[in-house]
C-alpha positions as semicolon CSV with decimal commas, in nm:
position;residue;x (nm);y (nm);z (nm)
1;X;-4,703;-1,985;0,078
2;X;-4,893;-2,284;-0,064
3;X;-4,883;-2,597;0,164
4;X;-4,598;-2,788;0,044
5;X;-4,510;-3,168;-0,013
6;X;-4,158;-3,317;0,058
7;X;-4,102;-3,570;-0,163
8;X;-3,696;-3,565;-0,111
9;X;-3,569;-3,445;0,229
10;X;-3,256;-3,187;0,254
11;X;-2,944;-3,350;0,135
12;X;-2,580;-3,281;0,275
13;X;-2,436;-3,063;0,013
14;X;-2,097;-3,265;-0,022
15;X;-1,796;-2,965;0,082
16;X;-1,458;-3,176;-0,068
17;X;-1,369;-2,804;-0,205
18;X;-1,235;-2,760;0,168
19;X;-0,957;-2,948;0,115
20;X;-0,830;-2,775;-0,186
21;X;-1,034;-2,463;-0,216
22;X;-0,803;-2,283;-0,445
23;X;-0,849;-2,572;-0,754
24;X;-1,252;-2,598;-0,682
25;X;-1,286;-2,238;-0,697
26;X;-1,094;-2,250;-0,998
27;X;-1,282;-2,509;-1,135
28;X;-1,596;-2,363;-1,092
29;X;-1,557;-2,023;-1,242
30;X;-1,417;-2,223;-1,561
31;X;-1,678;-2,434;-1,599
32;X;-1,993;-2,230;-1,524
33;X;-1,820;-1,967;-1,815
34;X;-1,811;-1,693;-1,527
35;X;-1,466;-1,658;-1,557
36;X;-1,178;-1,707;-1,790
37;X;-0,764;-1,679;-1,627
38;X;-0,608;-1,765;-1,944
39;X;-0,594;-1,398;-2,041
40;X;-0,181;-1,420;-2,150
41;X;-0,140;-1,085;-1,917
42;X;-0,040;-1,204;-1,507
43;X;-0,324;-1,054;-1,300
44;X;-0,594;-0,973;-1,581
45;X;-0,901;-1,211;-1,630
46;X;-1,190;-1,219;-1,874
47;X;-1,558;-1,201;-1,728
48;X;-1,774;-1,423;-1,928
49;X;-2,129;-1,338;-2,035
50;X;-2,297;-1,595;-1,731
51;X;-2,045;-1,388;-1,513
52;X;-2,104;-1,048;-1,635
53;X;-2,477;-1,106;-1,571
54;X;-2,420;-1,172;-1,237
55;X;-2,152;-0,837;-1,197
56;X;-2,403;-0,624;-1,331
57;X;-2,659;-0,727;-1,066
58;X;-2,475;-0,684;-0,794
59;X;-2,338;-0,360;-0,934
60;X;-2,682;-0,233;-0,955
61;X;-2,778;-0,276;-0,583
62;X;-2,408;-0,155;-0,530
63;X;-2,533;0,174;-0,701
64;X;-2,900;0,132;-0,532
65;X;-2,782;0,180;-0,198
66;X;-2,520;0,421;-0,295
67;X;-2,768;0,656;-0,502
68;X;-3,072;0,624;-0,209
69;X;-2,823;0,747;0,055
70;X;-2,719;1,095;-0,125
71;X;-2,401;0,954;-0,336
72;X;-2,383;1,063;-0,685
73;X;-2,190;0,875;-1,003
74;X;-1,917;1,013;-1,096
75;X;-1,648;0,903;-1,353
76;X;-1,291;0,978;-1,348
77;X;-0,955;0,932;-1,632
78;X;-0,781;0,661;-1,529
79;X;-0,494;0,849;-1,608
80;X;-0,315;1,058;-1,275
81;X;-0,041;1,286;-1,293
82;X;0,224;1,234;-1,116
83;X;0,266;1,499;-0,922
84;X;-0,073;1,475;-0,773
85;X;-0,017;1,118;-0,701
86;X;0,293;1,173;-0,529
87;X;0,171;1,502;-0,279
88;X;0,060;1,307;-0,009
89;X;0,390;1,151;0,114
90;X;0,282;0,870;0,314
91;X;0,016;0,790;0,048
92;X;0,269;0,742;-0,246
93;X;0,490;0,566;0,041
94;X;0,223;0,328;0,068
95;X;0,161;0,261;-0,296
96;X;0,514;0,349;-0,479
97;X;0,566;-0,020;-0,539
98;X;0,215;-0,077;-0,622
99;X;0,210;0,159;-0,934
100;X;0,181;0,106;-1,284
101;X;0,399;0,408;-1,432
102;X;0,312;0,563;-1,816
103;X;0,622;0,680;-1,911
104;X;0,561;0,750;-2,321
105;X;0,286;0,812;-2,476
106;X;0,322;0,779;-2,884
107;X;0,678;0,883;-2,961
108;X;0,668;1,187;-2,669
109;X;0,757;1,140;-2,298
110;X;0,496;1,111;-2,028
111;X;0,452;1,145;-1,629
112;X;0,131;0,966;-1,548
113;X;0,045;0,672;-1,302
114;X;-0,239;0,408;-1,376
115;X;-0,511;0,444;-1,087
116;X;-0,472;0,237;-0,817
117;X;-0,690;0,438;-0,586
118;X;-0,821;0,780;-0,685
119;X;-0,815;1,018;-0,372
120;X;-0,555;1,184;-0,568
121;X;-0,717;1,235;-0,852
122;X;-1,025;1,339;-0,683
123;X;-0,936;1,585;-0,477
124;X;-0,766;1,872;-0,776
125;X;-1,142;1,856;-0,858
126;X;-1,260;1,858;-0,520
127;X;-1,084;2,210;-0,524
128;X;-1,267;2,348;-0,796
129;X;-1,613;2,213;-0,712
130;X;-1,639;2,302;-0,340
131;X;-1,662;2,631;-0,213
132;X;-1,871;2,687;0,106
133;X;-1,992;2,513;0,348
134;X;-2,345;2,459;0,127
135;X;-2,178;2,246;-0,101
136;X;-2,115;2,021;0,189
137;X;-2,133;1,741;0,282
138;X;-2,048;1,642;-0,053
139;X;-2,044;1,260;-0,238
140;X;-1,956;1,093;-0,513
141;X;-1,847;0,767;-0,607
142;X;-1,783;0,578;-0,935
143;X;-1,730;0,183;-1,073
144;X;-1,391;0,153;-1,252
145;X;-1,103;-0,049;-1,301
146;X;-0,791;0,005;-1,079
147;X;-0,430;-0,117;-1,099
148;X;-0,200;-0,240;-0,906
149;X;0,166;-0,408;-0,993
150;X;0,077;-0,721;-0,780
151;X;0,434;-0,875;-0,751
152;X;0,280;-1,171;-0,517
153;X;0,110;-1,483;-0,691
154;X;-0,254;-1,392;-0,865
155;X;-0,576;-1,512;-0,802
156;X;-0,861;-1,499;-1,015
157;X;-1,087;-1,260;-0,920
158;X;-0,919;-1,254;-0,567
159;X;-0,547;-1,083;-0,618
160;X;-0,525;-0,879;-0,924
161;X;-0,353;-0,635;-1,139
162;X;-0,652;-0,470;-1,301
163;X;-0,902;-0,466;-1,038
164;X;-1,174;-0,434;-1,315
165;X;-1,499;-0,354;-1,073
166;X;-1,381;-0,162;-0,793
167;X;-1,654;0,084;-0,628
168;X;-1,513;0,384;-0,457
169;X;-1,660;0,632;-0,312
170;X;-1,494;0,996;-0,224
171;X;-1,688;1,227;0,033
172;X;-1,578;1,568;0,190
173;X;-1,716;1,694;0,493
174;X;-1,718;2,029;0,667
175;X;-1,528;1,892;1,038
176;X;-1,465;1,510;1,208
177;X;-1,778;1,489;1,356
178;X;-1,983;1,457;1,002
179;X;-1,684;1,254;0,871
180;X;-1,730;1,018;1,078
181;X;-2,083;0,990;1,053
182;X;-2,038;0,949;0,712
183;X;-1,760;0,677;0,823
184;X;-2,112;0,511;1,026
185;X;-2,349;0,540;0,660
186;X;-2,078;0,404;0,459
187;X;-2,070;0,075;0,746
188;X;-2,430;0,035;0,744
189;X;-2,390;0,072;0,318
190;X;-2,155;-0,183;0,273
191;X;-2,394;-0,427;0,555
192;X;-2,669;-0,415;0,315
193;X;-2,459;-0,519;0,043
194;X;-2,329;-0,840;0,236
195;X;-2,681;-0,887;0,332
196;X;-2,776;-0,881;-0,003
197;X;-2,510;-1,108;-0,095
198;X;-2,554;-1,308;0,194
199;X;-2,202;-1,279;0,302
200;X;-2,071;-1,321;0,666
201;X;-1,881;-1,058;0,791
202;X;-1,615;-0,912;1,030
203;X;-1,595;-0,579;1,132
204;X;-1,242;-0,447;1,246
205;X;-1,038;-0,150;1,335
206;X;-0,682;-0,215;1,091
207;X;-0,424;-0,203;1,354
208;X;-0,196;0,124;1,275
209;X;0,075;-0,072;1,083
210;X;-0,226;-0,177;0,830
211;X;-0,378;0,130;0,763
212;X;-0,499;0,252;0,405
213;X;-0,199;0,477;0,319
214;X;-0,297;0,846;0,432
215;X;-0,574;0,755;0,629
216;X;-0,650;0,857;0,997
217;X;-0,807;0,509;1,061
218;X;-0,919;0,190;0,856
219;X;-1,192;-0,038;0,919
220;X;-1,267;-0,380;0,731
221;X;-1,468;-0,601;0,674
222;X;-1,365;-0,939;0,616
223;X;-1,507;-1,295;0,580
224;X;-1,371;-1,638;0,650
225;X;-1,356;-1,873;0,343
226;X;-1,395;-2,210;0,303
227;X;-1,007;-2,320;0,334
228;X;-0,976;-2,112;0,687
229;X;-0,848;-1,822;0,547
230;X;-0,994;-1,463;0,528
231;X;-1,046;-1,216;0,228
232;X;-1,090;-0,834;0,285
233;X;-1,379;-0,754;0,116
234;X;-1,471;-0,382;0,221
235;X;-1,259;-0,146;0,374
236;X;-1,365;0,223;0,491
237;X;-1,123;0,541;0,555
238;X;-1,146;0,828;0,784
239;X;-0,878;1,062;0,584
240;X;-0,897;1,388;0,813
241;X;-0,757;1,674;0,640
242;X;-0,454;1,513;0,511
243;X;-0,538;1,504;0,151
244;X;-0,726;1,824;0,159
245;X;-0,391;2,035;0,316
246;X;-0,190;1,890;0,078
247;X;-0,432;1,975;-0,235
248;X;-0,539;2,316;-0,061
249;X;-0,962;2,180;-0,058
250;X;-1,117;2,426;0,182
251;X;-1,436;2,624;0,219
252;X;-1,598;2,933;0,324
253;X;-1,771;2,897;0,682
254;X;-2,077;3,091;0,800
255;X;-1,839;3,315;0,984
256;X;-1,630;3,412;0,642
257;X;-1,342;3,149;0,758
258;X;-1,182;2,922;0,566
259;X;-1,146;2,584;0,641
260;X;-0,990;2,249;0,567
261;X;-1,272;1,982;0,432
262;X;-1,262;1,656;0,611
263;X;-1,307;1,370;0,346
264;X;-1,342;0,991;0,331
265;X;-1,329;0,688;0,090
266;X;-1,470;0,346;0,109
267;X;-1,416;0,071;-0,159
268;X;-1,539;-0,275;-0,251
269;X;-1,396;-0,541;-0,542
270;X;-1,515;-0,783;-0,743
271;X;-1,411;-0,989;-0,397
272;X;-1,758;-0,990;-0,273
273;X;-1,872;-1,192;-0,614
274;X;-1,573;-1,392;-0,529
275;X;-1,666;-1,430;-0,182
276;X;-2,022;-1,513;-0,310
277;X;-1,913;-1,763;-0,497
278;X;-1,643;-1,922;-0,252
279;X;-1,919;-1,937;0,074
280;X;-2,219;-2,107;-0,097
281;X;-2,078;-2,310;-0,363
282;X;-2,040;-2,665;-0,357
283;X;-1,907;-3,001;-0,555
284;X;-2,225;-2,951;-0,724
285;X;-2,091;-2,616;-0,839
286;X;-2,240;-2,298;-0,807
287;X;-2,494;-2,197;-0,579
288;X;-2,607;-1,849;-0,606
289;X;-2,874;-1,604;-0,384
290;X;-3,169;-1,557;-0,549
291;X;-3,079;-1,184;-0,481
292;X;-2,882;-1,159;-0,789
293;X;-2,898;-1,533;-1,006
294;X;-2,940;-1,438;-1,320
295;X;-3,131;-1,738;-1,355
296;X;-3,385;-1,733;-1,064
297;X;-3,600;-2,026;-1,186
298;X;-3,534;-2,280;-1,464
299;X;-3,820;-2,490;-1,606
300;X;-3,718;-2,805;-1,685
301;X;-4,023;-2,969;-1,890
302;X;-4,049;-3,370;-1,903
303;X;-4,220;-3,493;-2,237
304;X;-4,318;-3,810;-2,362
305;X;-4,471;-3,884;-2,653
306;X;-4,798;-3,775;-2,703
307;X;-4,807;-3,535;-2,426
308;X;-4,578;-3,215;-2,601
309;X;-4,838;-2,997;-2,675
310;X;-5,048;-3,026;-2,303
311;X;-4,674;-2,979;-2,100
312;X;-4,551;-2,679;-2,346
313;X;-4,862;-2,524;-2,333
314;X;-4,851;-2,514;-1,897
315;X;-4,443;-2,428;-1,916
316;X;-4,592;-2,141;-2,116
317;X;-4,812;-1,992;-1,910
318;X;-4,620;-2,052;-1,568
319;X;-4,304;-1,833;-1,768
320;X;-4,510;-1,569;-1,854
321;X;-4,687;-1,546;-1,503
322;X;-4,329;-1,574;-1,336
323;X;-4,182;-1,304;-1,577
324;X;-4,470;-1,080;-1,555
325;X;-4,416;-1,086;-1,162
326;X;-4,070;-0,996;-1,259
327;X;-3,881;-1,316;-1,202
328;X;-3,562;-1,405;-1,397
329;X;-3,691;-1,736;-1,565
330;X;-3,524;-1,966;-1,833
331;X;-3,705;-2,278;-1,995
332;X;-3,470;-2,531;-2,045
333;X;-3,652;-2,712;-2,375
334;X;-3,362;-2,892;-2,561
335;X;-3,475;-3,210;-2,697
336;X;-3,057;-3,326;-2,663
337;X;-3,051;-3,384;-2,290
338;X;-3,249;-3,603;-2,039
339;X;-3,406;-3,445;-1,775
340;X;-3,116;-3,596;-1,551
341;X;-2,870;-3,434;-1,751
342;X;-3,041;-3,074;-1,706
343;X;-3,081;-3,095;-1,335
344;X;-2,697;-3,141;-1,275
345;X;-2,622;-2,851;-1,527
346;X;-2,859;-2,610;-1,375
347;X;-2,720;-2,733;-1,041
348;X;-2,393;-2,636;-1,121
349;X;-2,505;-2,295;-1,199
350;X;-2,638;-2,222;-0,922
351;X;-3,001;-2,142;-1,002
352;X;-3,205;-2,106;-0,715
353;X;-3,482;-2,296;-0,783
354;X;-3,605;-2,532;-1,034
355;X;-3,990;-2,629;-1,138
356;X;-4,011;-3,002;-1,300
357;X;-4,343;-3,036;-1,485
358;X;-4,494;-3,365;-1,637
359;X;-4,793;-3,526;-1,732
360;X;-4,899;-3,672;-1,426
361;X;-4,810;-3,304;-1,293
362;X;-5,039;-3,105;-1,589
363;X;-5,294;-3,378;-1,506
364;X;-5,300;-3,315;-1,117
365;X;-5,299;-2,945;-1,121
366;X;-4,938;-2,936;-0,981
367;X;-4,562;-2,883;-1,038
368;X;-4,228;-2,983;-0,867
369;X;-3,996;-2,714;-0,710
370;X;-3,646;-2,832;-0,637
371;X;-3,446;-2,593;-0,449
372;X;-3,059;-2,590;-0,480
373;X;-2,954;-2,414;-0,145
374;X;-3,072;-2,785;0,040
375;X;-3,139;-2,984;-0,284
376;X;-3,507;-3,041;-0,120
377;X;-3,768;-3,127;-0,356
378;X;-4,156;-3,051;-0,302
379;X;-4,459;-3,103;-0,464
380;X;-4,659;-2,787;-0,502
381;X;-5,039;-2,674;-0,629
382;X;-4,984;-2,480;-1,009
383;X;-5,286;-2,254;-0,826
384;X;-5,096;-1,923;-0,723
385;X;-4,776;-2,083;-0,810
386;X;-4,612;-1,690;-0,844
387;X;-4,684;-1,647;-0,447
388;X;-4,481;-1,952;-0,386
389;X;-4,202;-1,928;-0,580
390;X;-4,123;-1,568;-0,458
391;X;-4,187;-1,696;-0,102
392;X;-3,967;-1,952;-0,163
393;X;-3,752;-1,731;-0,299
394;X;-3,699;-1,536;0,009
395;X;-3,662;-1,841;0,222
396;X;-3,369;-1,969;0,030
397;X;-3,193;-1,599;0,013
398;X;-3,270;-1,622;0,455
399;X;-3,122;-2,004;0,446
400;X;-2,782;-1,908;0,263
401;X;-2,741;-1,603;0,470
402;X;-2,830;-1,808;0,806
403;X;-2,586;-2,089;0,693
404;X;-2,313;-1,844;0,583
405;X;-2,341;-1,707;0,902
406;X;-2,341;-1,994;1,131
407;X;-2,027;-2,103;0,917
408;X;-1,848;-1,797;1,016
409;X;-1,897;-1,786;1,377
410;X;-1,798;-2,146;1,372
411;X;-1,500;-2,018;1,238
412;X;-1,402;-1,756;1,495
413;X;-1,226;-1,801;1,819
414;X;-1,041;-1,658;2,136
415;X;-0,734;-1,766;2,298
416;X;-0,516;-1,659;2,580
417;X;-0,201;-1,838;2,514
418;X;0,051;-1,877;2,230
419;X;0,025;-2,233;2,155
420;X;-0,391;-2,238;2,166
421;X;-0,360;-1,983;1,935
422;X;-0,129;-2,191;1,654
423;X;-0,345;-2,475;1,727
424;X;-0,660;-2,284;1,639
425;X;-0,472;-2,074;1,358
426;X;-0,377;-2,412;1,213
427;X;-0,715;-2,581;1,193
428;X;-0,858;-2,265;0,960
429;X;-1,022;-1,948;1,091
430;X;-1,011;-1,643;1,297
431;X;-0,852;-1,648;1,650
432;X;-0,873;-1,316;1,892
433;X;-0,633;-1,284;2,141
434;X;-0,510;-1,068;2,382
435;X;-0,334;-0,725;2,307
436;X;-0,246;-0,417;2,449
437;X;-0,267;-0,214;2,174
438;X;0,126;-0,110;2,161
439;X;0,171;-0,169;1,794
440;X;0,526;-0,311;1,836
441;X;0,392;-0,592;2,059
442;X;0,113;-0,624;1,769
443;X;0,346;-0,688;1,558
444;X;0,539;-0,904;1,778
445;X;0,215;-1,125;1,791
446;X;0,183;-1,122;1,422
447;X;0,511;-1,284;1,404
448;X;0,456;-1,496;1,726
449;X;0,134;-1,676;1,487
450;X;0,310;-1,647;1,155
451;X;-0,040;-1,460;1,058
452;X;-0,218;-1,138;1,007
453;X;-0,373;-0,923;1,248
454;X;-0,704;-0,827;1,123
455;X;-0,745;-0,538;1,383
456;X;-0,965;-0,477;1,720
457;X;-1,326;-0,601;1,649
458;X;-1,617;-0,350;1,604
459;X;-1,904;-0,607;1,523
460;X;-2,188;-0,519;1,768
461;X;-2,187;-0,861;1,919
462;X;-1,836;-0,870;1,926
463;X;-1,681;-0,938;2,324
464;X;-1,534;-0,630;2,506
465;X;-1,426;-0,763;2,813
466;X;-1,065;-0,825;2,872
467;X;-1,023;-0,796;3,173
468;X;-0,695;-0,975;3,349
469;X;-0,554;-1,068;3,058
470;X;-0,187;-0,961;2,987
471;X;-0,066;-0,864;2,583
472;X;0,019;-1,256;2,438
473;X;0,337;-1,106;2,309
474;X;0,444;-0,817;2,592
475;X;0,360;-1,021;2,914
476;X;0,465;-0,694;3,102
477;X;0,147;-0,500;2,953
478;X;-0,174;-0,485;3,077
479;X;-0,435;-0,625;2,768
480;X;-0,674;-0,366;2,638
481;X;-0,833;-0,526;2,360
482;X;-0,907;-0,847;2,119
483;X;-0,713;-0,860;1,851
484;X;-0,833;-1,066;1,552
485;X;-0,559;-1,254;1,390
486;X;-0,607;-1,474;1,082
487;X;-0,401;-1,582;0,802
488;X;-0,545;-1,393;0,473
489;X;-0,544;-1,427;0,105
């Protein structure tokens, strides 16, 4: 990267959203037109155009990393009959009160449920499209809405009724052991997402009480936000066989056996845009990875009289280098709005990084680069300006993530006794402490904290060693593991 000259050092990006997270967030999904939650239906929301842009970009790395790793599309009615829904009984235990029912269709009677997960509705197909072992291991996975009859209070884009960009994917495997190194591929998927995103994360075991309904085992990922609390935003299945019993999906081994397929599902919501949004935004507003800004680079030109022609021409031929190179680029030219005016409006929405070009600037060979993620602003040559923008690029996408980060394991605790862990619970964040792993004495601890357990940590870096601790509810037992507890949206 060109050598570059500071002309305004990093600035404290001001945080008041902390206080009262929900109205900022709010705010700033409003105002940017990402978002709109005056949709007259509890639970359903509008994406706006600015908002759509960015959904569609992370959906495409969401289907990137899918398609590269052997998963193919797929796209299912949202329409499931009822009897499928309701053959796996702790499944439809688990979601009976979740369900949107169709019960007429025109003036005739029906039996259907709305989606709110599609196992069963995937695996009557599964039935007819698998037949030996060659088919396996086999994966699909589609982007749909989903439904659920949220009776709690809605959130934009956080708690919803139509879950309107929900990935799942659906895999079937011929015994545990490739299940659950499927279960490993769909962890190190759903990484490179974050990554991309430049999300924090926590991996965790769900405790046995908190288990996807028919699963084996859940694990999720989850990050902190800025009011303390944490947001699921990934979760990942082992299902053993008990979907394929109950819908009769089996194969024909080497040895002319049948068998039961093993499957899995993973899913991810429009949370992680939400989760975007809530981890790097400011008061400024917005503040988006390059990664997926629609708007990568605005070019804000600044004209006086006289000097029109000389600046357009230069804003000219830095857009078409910068699109050429493949860079999302926007030239803010409106003769309405000082310069001032711009820079707070672009601020707001998040763009990465902003070139300022004048006349002394045209005269001197040179531009201004303003960067949003530390509101930094350098002087740099206009000789191989496309080398330092993308450079720069790529250090602000490694600056949110590193920030993010260190955020998150600020936010992330142990304690070994009751009252440590209200005090900690009650300043924001995630506390582990100790457990045996009896569930009722999980649940005891749950209740102890007035909080969620988030499950047994599975982060590589996360702490194993327990040793001498006693369960913080069940004194009598021994502790085996950390248990993360949080309170959750």
């Amino acid at each position: 990267m060109a050598k570059l000259q500071l002309i305004k050092p990093r600035e404290k990006r001001p945080r008041e959203k902390w206080r009262n997270f929900t109205d900022w967030f709010n705010w700033i999904i409003m105002e940017t037109e990402v978002y709109d939650f005056r949709y007259p239906v509890k639970g359903a929301y509008v994406w706006r155009p600015y908002g759509m842009r960015i959904r569609r970009l992370v959906e495409s790395y969401v289907r990137l990393v899918h398609d590269e790793t052997g998963h193919q599309e797929v796209l299912f009615p949202v329409f499931i009959p009822y009897e499928f829904f309701s053959k796996e009984s702790e499944h439809i235990r688990g979601f009976e009160n979740e369900v949107f029912w169709v019960s007429k269709g025109g003036t005739g009677e029906e039996r259907l449920v709305l989606r709110p997960t599609s196992e069963t509705a995937m695996m009557p197909m599964f039935k007819l499209w698998i037949k030996d072992h060659t088919d396996l291991p086999f994966k699909v996975y589609q982007i749909v809405s989903v439904f659920r009859a949220e009776t709690k209070a809605t959130r934009p884009m956080i708690r919803l009724r139509e879950i309107s960009m929900f990935k799942e994917a659906h895999t079937a495997h011929a015994n545990r052991e490739d299940a659950e190194r499927q279960i490993k591929e769909a962890m190190e998927i759903y990484k490179k997402i974050f990554d991309y995103l430049s999300i924090p994360y926590l991996i965790s075991q769900r405790p046995e009480w908190d288990k996807f309904a028919g699963a084996v085992y859940t694990i999720a990922f989850d990050t902190v936000m800025p009011d303390g609390k944490t947001m699921q935003i990934g979760t990942v299945h082992y299902l053993g066989t008990n979907f394929s019993r109950v819908f009769d999906v089996r194969y024909l081994t080497p040895s002319g056996d049948w068998e039961y397929v093993h499957t899995t599902s993973y899913g991810i919501s429009e949370r992680v845009i939400a989760a975007m949004i809530a981890v790097h935004g400011d008061d400024k507003g917005l503040a988006l990875p390059p990664n997926v800004a629609p708007i990568q680079v605005v070019i804000v030109p600044i004209m006086y009289k006289g000097t029109e022609e000389a600046i357009m021409r230069e804003v000219k031929s830095i857009t078409e280098e910068l699109t050429n190179a493949g860079i999302r680029v926007k030239v803010d030219d409106r003769t309405d709005k000082t310069p001032g005016w711009k820079y707070n409006y672009w601020e707001m929405m998040g763009v990465p990084l902003r070139i300022e070009i004048g006349p002394k600037d045209v005269e001197n060979r040179q531009v201004v680069l303003a960067r949003r993620d530390t509101m930094e602003k350098f002087v740099a040559p206009r000789e191989g300006i496309v080398d330092t923008v993308k450079e720069l690029l790529n250090v602000i996408n490694d600056n949110m993530r590193s920030m993010a980060w260190e955020f998150l394991r600020s936010m992330t605790t142990k304690a070994t006794t009751v009252d440590e862990a209200r005090k900690r619970l009650d300043s924001g964040g995630v506390v582990e402490v100790p457990w045996s792993g009896d569930n009722d004495c999980g649940m005891a601890i749950q209740q102890l904290l007035d909080a969620d357990a988030l499950g047994v940590p599975m982060d590589e870096d996360a702490s194993k060693d327990i040793s001498g601790l006693r369960d913080l509810a069940c004194s009598d037992k021994q502790a085996n593991y950390w248990l993360r507890i949080a309170r959750r949206y």
